[in-house]
Backbone as CSV, one residue per row, in Angstrom:
resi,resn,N_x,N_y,N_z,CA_x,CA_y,CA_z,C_x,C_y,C_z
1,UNK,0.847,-1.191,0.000,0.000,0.000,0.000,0.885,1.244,0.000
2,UNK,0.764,2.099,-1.146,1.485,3.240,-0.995,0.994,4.290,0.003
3,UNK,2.264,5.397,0.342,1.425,5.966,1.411,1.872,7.387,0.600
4,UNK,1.011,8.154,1.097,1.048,9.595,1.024,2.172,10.768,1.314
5,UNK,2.909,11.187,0.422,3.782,12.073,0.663,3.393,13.651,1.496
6,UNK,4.380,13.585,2.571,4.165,14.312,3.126,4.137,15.796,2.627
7,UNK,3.098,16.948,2.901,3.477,18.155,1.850,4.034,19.225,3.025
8,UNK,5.040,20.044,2.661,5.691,20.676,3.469,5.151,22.272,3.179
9,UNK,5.236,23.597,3.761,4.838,25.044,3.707,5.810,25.481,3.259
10,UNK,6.247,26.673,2.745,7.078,27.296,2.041,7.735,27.495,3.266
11,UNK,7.537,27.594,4.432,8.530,27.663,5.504,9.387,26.626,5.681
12,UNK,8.834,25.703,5.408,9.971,24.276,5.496,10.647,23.965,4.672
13,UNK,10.487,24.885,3.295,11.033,24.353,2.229,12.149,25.599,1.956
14,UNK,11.612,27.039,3.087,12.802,27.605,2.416,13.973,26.883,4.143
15,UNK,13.932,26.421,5.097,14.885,25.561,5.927,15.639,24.265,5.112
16,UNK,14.651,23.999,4.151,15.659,22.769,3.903,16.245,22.791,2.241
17,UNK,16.588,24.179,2.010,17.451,24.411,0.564,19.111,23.791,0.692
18,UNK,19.131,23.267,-0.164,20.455,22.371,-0.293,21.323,22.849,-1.435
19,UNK,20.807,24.139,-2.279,21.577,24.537,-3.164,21.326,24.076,-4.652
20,UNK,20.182,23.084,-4.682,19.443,22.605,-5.675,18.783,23.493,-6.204
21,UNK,18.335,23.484,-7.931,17.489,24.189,-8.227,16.032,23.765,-8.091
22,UNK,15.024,24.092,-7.585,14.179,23.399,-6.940,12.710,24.217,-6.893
23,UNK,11.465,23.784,-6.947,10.506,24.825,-6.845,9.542,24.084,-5.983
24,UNK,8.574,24.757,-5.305,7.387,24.120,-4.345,5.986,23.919,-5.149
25,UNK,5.580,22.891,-5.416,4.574,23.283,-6.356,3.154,22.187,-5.483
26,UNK,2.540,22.754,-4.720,1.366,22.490,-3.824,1.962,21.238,-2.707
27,UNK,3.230,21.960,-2.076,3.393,21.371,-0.842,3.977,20.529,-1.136
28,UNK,4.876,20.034,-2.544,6.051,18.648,-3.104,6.766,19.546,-3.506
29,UNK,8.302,18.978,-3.035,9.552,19.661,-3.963,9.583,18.813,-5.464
30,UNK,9.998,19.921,-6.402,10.109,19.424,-7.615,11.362,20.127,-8.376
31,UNK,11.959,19.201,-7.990,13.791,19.372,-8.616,13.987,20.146,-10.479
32,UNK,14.705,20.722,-10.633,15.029,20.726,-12.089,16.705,20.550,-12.207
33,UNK,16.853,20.300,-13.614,18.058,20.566,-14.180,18.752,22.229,-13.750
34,UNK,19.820,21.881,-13.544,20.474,23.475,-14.236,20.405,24.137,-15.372
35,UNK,20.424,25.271,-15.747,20.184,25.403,-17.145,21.393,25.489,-17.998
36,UNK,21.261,25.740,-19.166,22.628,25.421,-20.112,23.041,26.494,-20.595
37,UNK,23.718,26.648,-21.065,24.461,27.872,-21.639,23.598,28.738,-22.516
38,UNK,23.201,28.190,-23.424,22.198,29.058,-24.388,21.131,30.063,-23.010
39,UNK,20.568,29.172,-22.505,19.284,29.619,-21.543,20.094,30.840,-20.862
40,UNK,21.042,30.544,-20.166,21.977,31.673,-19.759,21.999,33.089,-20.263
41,UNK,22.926,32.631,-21.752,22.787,33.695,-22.369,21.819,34.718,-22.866
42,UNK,20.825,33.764,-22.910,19.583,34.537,-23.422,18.869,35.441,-22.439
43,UNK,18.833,34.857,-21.314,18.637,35.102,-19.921,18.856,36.962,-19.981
44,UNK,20.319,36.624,-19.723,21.293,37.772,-19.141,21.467,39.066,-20.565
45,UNK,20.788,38.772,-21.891,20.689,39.710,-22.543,19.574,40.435,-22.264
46,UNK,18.396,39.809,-21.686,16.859,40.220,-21.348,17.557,41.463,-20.275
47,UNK,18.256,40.532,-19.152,18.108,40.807,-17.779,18.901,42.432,-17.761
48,UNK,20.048,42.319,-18.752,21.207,43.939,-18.699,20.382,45.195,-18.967
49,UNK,20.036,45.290,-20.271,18.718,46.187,-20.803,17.417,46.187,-19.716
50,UNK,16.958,45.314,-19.183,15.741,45.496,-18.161,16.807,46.579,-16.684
51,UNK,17.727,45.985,-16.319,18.391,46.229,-15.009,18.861,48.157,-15.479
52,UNK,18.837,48.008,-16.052,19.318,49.366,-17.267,18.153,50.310,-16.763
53,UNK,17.378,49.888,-17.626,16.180,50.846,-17.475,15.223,50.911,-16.213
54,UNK,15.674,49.904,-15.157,14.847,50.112,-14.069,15.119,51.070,-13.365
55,UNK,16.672,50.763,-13.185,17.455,51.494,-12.230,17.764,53.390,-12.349
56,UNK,18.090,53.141,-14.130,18.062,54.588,-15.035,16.490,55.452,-14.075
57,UNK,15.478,54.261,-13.696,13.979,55.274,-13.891,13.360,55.242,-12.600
58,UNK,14.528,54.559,-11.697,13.744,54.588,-10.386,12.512,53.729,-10.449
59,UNK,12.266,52.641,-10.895,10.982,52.087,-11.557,10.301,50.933,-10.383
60,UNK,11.550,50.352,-9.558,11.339,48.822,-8.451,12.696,48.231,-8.468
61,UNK,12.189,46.789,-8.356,13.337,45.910,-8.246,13.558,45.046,-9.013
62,UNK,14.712,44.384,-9.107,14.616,43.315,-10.310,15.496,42.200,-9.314
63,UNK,14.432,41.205,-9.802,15.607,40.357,-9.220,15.812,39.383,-9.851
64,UNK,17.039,38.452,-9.963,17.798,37.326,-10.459,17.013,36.122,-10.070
65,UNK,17.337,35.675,-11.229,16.785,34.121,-11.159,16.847,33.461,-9.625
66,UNK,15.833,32.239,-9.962,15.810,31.572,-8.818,15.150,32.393,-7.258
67,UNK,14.627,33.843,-7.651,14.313,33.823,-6.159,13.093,33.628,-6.131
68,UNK,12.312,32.891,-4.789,11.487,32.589,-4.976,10.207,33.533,-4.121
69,UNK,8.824,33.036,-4.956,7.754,34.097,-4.741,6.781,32.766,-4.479
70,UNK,6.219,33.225,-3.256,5.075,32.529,-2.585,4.056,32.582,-3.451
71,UNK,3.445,31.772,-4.340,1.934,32.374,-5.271,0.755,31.455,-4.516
72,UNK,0.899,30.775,-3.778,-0.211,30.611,-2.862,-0.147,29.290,-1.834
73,UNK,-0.954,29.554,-0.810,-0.939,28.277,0.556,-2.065,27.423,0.116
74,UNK,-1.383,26.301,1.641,-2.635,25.317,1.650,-3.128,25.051,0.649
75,UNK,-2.466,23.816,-0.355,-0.988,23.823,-0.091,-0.497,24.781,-0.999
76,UNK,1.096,24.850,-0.599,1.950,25.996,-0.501,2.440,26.096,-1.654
77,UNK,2.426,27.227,-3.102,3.367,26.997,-4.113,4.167,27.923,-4.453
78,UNK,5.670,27.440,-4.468,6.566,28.802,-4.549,7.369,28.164,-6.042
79,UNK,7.248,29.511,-6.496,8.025,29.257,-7.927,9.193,30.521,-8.198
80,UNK,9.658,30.355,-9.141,10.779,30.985,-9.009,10.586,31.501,-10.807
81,UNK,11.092,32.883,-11.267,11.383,33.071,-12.596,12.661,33.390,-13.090
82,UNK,12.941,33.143,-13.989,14.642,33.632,-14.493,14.934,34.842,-14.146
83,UNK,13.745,36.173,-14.282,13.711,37.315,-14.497,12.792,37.711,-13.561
84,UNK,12.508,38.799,-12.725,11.215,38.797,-12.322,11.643,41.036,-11.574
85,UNK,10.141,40.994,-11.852,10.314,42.575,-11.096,9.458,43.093,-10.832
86,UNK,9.615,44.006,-9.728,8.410,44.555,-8.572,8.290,46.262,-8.703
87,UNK,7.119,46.109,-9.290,6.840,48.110,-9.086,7.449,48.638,-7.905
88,UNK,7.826,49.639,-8.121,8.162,50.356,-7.159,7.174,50.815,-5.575
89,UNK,5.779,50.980,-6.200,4.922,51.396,-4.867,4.562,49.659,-4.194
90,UNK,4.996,48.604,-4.888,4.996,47.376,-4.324,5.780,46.732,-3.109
91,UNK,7.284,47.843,-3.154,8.016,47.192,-3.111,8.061,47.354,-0.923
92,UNK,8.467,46.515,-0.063,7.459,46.824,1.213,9.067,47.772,1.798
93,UNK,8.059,48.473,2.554,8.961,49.763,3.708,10.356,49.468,3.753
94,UNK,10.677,47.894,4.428,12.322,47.669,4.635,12.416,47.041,3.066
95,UNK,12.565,46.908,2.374,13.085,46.390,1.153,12.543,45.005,1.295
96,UNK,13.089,44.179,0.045,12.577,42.914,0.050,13.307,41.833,1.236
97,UNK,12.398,40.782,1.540,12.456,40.217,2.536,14.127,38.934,2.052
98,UNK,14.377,38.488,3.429,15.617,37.723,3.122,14.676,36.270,2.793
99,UNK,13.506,35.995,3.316,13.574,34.816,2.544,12.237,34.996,1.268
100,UNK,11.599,33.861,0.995,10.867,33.767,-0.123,10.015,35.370,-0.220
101,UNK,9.386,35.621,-1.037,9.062,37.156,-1.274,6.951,36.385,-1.491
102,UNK,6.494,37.005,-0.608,4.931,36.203,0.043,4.191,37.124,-1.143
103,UNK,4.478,37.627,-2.441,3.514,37.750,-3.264,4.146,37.642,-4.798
104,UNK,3.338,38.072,-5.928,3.803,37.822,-7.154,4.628,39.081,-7.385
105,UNK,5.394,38.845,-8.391,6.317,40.132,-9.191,5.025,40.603,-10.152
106,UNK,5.607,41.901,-10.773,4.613,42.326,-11.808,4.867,41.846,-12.910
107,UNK,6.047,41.737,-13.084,6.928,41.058,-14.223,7.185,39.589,-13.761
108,UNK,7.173,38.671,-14.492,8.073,37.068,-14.339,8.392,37.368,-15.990
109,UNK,9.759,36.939,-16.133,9.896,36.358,-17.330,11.039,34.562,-17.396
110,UNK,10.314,33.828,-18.574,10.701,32.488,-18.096,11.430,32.359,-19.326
111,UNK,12.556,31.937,-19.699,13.077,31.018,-20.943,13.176,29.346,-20.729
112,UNK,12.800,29.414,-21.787,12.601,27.652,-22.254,13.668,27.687,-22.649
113,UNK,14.141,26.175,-21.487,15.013,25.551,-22.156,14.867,24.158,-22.945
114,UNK,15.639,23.724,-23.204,15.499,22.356,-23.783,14.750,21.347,-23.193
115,UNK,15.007,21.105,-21.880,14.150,20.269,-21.487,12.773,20.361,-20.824
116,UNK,12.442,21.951,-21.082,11.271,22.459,-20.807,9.960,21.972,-21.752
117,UNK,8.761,21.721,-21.822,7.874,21.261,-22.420,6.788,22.410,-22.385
118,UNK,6.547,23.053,-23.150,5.512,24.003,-23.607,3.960,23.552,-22.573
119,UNK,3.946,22.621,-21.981,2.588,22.319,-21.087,3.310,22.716,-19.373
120,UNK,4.331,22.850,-19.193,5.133,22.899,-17.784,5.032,24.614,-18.059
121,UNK,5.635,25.021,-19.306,5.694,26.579,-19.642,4.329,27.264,-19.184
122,UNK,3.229,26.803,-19.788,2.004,27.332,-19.813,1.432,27.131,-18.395
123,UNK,1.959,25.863,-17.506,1.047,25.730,-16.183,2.115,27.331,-15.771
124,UNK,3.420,27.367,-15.897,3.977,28.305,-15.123,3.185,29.506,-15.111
125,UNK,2.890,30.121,-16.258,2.100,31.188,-16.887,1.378,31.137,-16.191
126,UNK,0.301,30.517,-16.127,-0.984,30.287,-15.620,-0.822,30.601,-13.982
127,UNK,0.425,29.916,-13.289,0.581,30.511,-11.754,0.603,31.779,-11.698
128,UNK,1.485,32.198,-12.217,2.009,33.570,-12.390,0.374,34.890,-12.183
129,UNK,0.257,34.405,-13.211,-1.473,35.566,-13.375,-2.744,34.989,-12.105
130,UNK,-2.256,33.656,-11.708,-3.305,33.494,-10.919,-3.104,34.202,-9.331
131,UNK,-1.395,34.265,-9.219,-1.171,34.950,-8.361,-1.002,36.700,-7.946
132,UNK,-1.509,37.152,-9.500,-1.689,38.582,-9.577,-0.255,39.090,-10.267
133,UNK,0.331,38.653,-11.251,1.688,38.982,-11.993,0.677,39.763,-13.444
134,UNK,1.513,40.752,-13.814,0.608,41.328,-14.758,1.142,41.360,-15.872
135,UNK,2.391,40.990,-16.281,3.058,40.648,-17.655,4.276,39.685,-17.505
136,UNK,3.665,38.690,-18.262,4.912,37.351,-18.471,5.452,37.234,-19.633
137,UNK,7.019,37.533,-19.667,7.637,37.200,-21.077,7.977,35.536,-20.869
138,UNK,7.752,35.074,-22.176,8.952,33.797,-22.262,9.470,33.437,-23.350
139,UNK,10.773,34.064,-23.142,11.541,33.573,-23.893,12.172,32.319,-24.956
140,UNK,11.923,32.082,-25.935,11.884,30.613,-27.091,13.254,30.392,-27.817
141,UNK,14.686,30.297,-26.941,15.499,30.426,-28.040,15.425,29.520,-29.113
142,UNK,14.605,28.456,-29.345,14.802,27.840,-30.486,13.982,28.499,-31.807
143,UNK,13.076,29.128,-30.978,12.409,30.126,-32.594,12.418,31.098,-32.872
144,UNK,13.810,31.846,-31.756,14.204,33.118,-31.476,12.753,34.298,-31.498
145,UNK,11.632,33.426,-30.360,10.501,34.374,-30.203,9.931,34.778,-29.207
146,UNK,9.426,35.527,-28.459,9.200,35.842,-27.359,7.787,36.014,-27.225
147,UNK,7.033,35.451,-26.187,5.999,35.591,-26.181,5.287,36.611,-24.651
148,UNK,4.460,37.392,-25.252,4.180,38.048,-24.919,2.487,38.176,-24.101
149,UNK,2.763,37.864,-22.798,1.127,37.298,-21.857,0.827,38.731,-21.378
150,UNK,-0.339,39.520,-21.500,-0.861,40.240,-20.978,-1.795,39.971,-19.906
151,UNK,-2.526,38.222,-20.237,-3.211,37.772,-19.384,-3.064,36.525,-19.730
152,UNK,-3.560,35.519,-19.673,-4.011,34.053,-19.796,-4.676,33.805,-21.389
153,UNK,-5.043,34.424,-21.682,-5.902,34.783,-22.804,-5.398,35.468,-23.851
154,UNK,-4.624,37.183,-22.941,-3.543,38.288,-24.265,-2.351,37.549,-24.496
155,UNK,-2.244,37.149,-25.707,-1.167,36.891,-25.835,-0.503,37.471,-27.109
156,UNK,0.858,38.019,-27.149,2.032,38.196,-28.568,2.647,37.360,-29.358
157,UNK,3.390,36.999,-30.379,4.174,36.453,-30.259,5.093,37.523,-31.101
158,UNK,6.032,37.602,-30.617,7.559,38.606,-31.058,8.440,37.769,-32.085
159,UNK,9.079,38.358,-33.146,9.555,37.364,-33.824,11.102,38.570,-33.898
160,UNK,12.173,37.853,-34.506,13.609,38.594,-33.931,13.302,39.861,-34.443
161,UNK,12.407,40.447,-35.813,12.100,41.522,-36.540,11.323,42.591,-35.569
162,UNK,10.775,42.279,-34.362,10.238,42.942,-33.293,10.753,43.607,-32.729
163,UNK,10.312,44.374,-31.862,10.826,45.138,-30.597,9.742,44.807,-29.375
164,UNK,10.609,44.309,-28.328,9.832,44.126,-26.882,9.486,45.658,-25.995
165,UNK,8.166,45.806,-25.962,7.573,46.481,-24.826,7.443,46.520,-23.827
166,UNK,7.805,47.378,-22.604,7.363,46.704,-21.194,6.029,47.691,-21.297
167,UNK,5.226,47.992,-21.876,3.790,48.232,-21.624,3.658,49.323,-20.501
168,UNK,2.465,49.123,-19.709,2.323,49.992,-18.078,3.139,49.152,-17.266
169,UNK,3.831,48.031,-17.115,4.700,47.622,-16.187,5.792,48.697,-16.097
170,UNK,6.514,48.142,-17.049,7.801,48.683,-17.641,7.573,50.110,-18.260
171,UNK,7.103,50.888,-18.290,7.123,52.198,-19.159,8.120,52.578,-20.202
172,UNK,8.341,53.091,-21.177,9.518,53.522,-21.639,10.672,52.678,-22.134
173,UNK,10.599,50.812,-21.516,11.182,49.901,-21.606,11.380,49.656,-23.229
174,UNK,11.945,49.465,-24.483,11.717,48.997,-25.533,13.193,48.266,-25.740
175,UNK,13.101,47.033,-26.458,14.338,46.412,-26.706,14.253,45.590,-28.210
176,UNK,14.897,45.453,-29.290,14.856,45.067,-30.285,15.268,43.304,-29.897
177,UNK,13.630,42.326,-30.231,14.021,40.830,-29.883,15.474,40.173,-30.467
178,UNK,15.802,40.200,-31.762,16.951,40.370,-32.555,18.561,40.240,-31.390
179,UNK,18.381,41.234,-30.545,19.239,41.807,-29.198,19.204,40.498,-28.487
180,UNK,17.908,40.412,-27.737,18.129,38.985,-27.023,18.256,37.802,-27.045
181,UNK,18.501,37.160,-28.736,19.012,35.869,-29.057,20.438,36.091,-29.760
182,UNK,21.193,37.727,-29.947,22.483,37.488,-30.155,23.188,36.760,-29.431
């Protein structure tokens, strides 16, 4: 008789980080790969130009992959985006907290990697807006395209001939897609 895995709170799960890349997804840890070089790169062309213009505009915070954002309890799911960033009137009195951050970014942006599956991509999406995130990029280096979620429903797709918008998130944000798969 199998028995039931125990589900742990984002409190127990941020005590027992081992340095794994790892996400909480309704109270089970669920391990991933590291990512690979391409994902990297693609990553960190998004991330220079965003870090650019936040900072240039006084705009919030940005933060680096892997940190993680509580998107909801009972049971508990914390996910993490490559990219992710917080309006400024979001952002709380002492700055952001040292451990998991207990709401959504306004921004997540995710790149697919290789061993990512377009149905894992889309549940991510789908957390993201359910937890109140108001624009999700994700990044496609294999079709050098970026897709563009306004909601669950708005969607873009950017092709390298594009230029990326950050909309009312991002104000003023514009980046030629072309840029982020050099």
């Amino acid at each position: 008789m199998a028995t039931a895995a125990k589900l742990i709170s984002a409190e127990e799960f941020w005590q027992m980080q081992n340095g794994q890349r790892c996400e909480l997804i309704d109270g089970e840890v669920v391990y991933m790969a590291p990512a690979g070089g391409e994902h990297g790169g693609v990553t960190i062309n998004l991330t220079g130009p965003v870090w650019v213009h936040v900072t240039d505009n006084d705009l919030g915070r940005l933060v680096a992959a892997e940190t993680g954002f509580i998107l909801r309890r009972n049971p508990d799911r914390v996910r993490a985006a490559d990219l992710a960033f917080i309006c400024k009137d979001r952002v709380p009195e002492g700055g952001l907290p040292k451990k998991f951050i207990p709401f959504a970014p306004d921004l997540a942006t995710e790149t697919v990697s290789p061993s990512d599956t377009m149905e894992e991509v889309e549940e991510k999406v789908l957390d993201w807006f359910n937890a109140g995130t108001r624009l999700v990029w994700v990044l496609i280096p294999k079709t050098r395209t970026v897709r563009v979620y306004r909601s669950p429903t708005d969607l873009t797709i950017l092709t390298d001939q594009d230029e990326l918008d950050g909309g009312d998130v991002l104000p003023g944000f514009r980046l030629p897609v072309a840029r982020i798969f050099s």
